[in-house]
N, C-alpha and C positions, 0 to 999 in steps of 0.2 A: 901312666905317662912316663916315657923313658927320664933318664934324671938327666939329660941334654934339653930335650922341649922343656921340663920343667923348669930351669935356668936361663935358658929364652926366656921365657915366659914370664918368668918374675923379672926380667930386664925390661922387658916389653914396660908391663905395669909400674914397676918402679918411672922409669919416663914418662907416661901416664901420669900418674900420683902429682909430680914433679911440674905438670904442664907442661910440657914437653911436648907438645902433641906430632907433630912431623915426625921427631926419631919413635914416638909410640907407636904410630901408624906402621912404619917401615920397619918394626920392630916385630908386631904382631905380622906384617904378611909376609916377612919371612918365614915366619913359623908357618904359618899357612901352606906358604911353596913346599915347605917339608911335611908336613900331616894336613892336606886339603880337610881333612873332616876334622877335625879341631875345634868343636864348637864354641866355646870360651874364645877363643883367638879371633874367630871370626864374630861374635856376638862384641866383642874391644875393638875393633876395624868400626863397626859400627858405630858403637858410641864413641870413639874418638872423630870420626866423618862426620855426627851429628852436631857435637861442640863445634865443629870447625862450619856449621851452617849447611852442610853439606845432605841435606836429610835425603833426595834420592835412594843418593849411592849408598849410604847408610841404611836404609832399608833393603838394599839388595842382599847388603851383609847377614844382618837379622833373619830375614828369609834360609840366606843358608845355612845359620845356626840352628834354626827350628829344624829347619828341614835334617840335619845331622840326632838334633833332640827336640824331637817334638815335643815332652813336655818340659819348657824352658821358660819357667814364667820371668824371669828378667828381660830375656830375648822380647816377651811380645809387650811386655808392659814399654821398653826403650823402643821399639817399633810403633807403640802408640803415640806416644812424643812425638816421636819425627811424624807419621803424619799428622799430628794437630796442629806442631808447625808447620804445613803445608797446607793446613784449612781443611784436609780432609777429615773431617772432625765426625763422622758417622763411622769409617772407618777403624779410626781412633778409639770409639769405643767399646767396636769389636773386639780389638785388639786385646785392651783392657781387662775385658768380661775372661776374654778367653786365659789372660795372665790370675786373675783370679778366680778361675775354674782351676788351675792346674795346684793356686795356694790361696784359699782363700782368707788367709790371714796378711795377707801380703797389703800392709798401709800404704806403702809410695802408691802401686797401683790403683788401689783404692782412691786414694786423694787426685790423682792424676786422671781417674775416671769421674771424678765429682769437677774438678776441675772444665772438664770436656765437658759436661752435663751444661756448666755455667756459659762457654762457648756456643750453647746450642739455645742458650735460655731456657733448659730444662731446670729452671731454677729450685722447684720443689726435692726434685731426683736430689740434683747435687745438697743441698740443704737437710737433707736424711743421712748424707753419707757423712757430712760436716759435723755433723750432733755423733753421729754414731764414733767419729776419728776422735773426739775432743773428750766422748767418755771414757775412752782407752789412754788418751793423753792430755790431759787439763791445758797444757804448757803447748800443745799443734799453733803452733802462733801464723801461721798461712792459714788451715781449717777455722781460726778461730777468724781470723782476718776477712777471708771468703764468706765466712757465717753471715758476717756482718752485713756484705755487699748485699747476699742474696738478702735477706730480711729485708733490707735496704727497699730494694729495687719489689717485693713483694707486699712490702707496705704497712710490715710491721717495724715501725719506728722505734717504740721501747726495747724490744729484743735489739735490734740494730744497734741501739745506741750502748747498751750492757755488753754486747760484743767488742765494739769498739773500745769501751773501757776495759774490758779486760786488756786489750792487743797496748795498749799503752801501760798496763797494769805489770806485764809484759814484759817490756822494753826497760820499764825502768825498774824493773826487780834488778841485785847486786848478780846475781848469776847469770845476766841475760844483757849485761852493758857492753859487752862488744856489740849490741845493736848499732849503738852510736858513741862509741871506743873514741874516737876523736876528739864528739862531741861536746863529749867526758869530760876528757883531762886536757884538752886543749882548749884555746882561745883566742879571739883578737882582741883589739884594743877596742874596733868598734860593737864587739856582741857584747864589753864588758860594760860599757858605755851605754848602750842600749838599756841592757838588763840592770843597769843602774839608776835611769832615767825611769824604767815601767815600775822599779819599785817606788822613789820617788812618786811617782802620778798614782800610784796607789793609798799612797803614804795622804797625800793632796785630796784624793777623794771621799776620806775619811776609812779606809781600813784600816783596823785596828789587830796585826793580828801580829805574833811573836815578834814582840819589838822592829818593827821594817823598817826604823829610822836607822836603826842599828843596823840592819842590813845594810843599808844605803851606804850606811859610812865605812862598811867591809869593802865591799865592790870599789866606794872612792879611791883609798888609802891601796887595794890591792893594785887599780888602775896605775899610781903616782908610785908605788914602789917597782913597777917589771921597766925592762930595759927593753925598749920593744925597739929599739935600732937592732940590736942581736939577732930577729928572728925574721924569715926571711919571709915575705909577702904579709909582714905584720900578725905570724902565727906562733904562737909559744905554749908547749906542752906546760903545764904549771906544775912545778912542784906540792913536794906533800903536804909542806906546814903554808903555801898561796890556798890548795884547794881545800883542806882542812876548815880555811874563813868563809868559803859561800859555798862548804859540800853538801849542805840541806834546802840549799836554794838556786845551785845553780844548775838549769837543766832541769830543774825539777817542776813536777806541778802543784808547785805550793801555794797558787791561788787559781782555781777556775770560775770563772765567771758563771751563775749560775742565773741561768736565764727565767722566765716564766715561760708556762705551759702553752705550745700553740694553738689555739682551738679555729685559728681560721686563715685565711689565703695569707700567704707570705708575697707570692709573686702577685703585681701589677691585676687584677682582675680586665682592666681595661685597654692592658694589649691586644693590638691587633692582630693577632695570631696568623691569620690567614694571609697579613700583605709579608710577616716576616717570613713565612712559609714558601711565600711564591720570592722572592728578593733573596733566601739561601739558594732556590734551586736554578733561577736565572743568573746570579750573580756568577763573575770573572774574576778574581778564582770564588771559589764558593765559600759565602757564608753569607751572616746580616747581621746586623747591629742597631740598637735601640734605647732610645732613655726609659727614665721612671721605672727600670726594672723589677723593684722590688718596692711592696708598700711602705709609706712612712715609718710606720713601726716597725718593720722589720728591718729597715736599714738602719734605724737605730739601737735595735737589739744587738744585731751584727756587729755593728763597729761598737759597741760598748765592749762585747765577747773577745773582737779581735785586742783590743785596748789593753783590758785586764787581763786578761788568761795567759800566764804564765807559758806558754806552749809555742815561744819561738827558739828551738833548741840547734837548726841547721843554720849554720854559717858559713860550712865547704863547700854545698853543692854549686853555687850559684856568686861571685865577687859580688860583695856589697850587697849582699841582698841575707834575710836572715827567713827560715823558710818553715811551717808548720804542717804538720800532714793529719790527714783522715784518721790513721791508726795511733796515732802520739799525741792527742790532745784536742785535736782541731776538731773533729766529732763534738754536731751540740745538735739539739732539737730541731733547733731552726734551721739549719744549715741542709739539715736530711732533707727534711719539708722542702726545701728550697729542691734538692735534686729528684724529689719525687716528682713535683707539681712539673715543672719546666716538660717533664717525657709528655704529659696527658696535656698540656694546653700546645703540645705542638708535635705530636704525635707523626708527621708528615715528615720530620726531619730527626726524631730520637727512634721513630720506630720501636722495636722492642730490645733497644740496645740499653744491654745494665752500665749502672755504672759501675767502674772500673778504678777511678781513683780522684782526692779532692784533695789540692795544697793552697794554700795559698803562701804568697811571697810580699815581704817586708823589706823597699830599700831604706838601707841604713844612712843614703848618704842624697841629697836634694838633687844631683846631676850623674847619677849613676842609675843604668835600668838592666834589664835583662837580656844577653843577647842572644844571638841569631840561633834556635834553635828546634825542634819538631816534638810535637807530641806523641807518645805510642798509646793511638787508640782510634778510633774512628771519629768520632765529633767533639769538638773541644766549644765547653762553655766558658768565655772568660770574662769576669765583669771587677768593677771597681768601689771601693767604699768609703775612700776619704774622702772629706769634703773640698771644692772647688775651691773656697779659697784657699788651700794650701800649693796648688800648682798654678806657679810665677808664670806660665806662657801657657794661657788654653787653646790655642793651637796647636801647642803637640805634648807631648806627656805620656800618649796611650799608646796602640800598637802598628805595629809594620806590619803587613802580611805579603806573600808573595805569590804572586803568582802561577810560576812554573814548581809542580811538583816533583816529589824525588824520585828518581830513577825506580825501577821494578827492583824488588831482595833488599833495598834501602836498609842498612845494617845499624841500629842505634847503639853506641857501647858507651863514651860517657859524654858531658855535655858539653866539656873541654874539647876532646878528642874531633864533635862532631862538627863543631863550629867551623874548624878549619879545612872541614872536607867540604862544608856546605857552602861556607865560602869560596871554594874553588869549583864548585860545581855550577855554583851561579853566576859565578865571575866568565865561567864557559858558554854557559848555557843562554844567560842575558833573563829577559822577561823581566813585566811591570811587576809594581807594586803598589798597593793602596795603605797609606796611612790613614788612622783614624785618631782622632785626637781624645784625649782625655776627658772625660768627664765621671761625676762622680755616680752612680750609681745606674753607668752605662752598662751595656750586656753584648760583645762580641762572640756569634758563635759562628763559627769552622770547622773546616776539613780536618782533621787533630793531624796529617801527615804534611800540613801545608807549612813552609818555613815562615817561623814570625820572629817578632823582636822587638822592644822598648823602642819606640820612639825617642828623641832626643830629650830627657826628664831635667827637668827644672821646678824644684820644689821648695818649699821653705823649710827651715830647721827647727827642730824642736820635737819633740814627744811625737804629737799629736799630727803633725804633717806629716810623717811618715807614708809614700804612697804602697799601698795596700791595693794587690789583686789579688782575685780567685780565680781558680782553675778546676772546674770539673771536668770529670773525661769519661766519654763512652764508650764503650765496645772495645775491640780488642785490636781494632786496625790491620792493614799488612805493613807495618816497617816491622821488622824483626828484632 
């Protein structure tokens, strides 16, 4: 390569690197206009067209790298990408096979092919390649993540569950905290509050475990010493000798709940499966909704778990709300069971979609809910666990859902950003909506791409009223 394209060229990628993407684009086809066969250049036209959503035209690109060097295993492994986001996922795996035919040590590809596998519910396939990623690298914390799913969804529950403890095993290793960097070293005054409250109630229940009274009275005195006027939306990085007093506790999972063994139905045995089955697929917009969800004891297993376990660590994603995920703690027995059973008593409406992810959300404040936003996946389960009497208006408490669904390439980036497009897109657009009011141990399932949103919440204060939902999600949907 002359040393002019090679100068280019490292301009090009520096832009690139940089995010940049427009000047990387117009960077790389200039090069291009000067050496058409360029394959690197044009192999970067590509992948910066597929970051920018663009998969087509990015596959045209791809194409012409190969075609310049045919054996170009980045060229067809980034050409498997684009089309998997495009659904053409048979495709996708050719692509794949063919990226590692050319190197078969090549991991992205690999995983990106196990990946595809999971898209197609070739669940066993990808779950071979998973084991096989995780022997080469203990730490694959996506491979180890997807392990989980697939086990999950195949129905071995103990393996799933050891998966998932690693991925949280994970997260909170000192080498691996930029997972939740924020999480970390920041705070508000109401996560300090909260997590000051759940050791209290621990403290109350009779755990007895390295001094918690003590803890308590760290969290109080750290709450009464920060100046929280200074920070702006009520967020403050803490300093060394604040985090120093709760750095073994805070964020951490320093008590999980440990449940007993499931040995039988979690879900309702005496739902009616077949009217909720017909009531999703007739329903405007689609879904159904149902009491008694879950049997006695397993709702009270559940909200003992949700109670005690240490594992509400997100506070940015969502104002007021503090939020727990599948891979960071919220993984328990029961919980699995719950997401197994639900596919096989209503198989008409989960089909053979895996699951794909489970959080649930904690508001921290009695009139504050979730708002207007869309799931990325196919079918969304969402049900409740506090008890009724902690919501002051049982009329509404629970969910909005809407109607009119999102445009075709509907683009998710973050939940901020989407609110205010979705808002203006319905504010265009018009269409009904159905509220559905609160109840405790209610079970709304939908279209995971339909926009929904907290109902107007009114709750009481205290520990224990905190309203608590879950969110399972199926399949892989088309928002992007």
């Amino acid at each position: 390569m002359p040393n002019s394209i090679s100068e280019e060229f490292q301009r090009a990628l520096e832009f690139h690197k940089a995010g940049r993407l427009d000047k990387a684009e117009n960077a790389y086809l200039t090069l291009v206009s000067k050496e058409p066969n360029n394959s690197s250049a044009l192999h970067n036209v590509g992948v910066v067209l597929a970051q920018k959503h663009k998969q087509k035209e990015a596959i045209k690109f791809f194409d012409r790298a190969i075609c310049f060097l045919p054996d170009y295993p980045e060229a067809f492994n980034n050409k498997g990408s684009a089309l998997l986001a495009l659904g053409e996922f048979d495709q996708a795996v050719a692509s794949y096979k063919q990226s590692l035919k050319i190197r078969p040590d090549y991991a992205e590809a690999e995983q990106n092919l196990a990946n595809a596998f999971m898209k197609l519910s070739e669940l066993k396939k990808a779950l071979d390649i998973y084991v096989k990623l995780l022997k080469n690298n203990p730490n694959n914390y996506s491979a180890m993540l997807n392990a989980g799913l697939a086990n999950l969804t195949l129905g071995n529950f103990e393996k799933a569950q050891k998966y998932f403890d690693e991925t949280m095993t994970i997260r909170q290793s000192e080498q691996h905290r930029n997972f939740g960097k924020k999480e970390s070293f920041y705070t508000t005054k109401a996560k300090l509050s909260h997590d000051a409250a759940q050791f209290r109630y621990l403290s109350n229940i009779g755990l007895d475990k390295c001094g918690i009274d003590r803890i308590v009275d760290n969290y109080r005195q750290l709450i009464s010493r920060i100046d929280w006027k200074k920070s702006s939306q009520n967020t403050v990085q803490l300093t060394e000798n604040e985090l120093l007093r709760i750095k073994t506790t805070y964020n951490r999972p320093f008590h999980i709940c440990n449940l007993p063994k499931v040995n039988s139905d979690v879900i309702n045995p005496l739902l009616e499966t077949e009217t909720i089955s017909r009531q999703y697929d007739k329903s405007t917009p689609t879904l159904a909704y149902f009491d008694d969800f879950l049997t006695a004891g397993a709702l009270v297993n559940l909200r003992r778990f949700l109670l005690e376990s240490t594992i509400w660590y997100d506070f940015s994603h969502i104002d007021g709300q503090l939020a727990a995920y599948l891979e960071n703690g919220l993984a328990n027995p029961l919980l699995l069971k719950i997401a197994y059973e639900i596919k096989n008593l209503l198989p008409k409406i989960f089909e053979d979609l895996p699951l794909t992810q489970v959080w649930a959300f904690k508001g921290l404040h009695g009139n504050q809910g979730i708002d207007l936003h869309a799931d990325s996946g196919s079918v969304s389960l969402n049900f409740w666990v506090t008890p009724d009497a902690a919501n002051l208006d049982p009329e509404t408490g629970g969910i909005i859902i809407h109607e009119i669904p999102p445009p075709q390439n509907w683009r998710l980036d973050n939940f901020h950003k989407d609110k205010k497009l979705i808002e203006k897109y319905l504010h265009k657009t018009g269409g009904k909506t159905l509220s559905i009011p609160y109840r405790e141990n209610r079970a709304v399932i939908f279209k995971s791409e339909l926009f929904h949103q907290s109902d107007v919440v009114n709750f009481k204060s205290g520990y224990e009223n905190h309203r608590i939902n879950i969110t399972m999600v199926f399949g892989y949907g088309d928002l992007i």
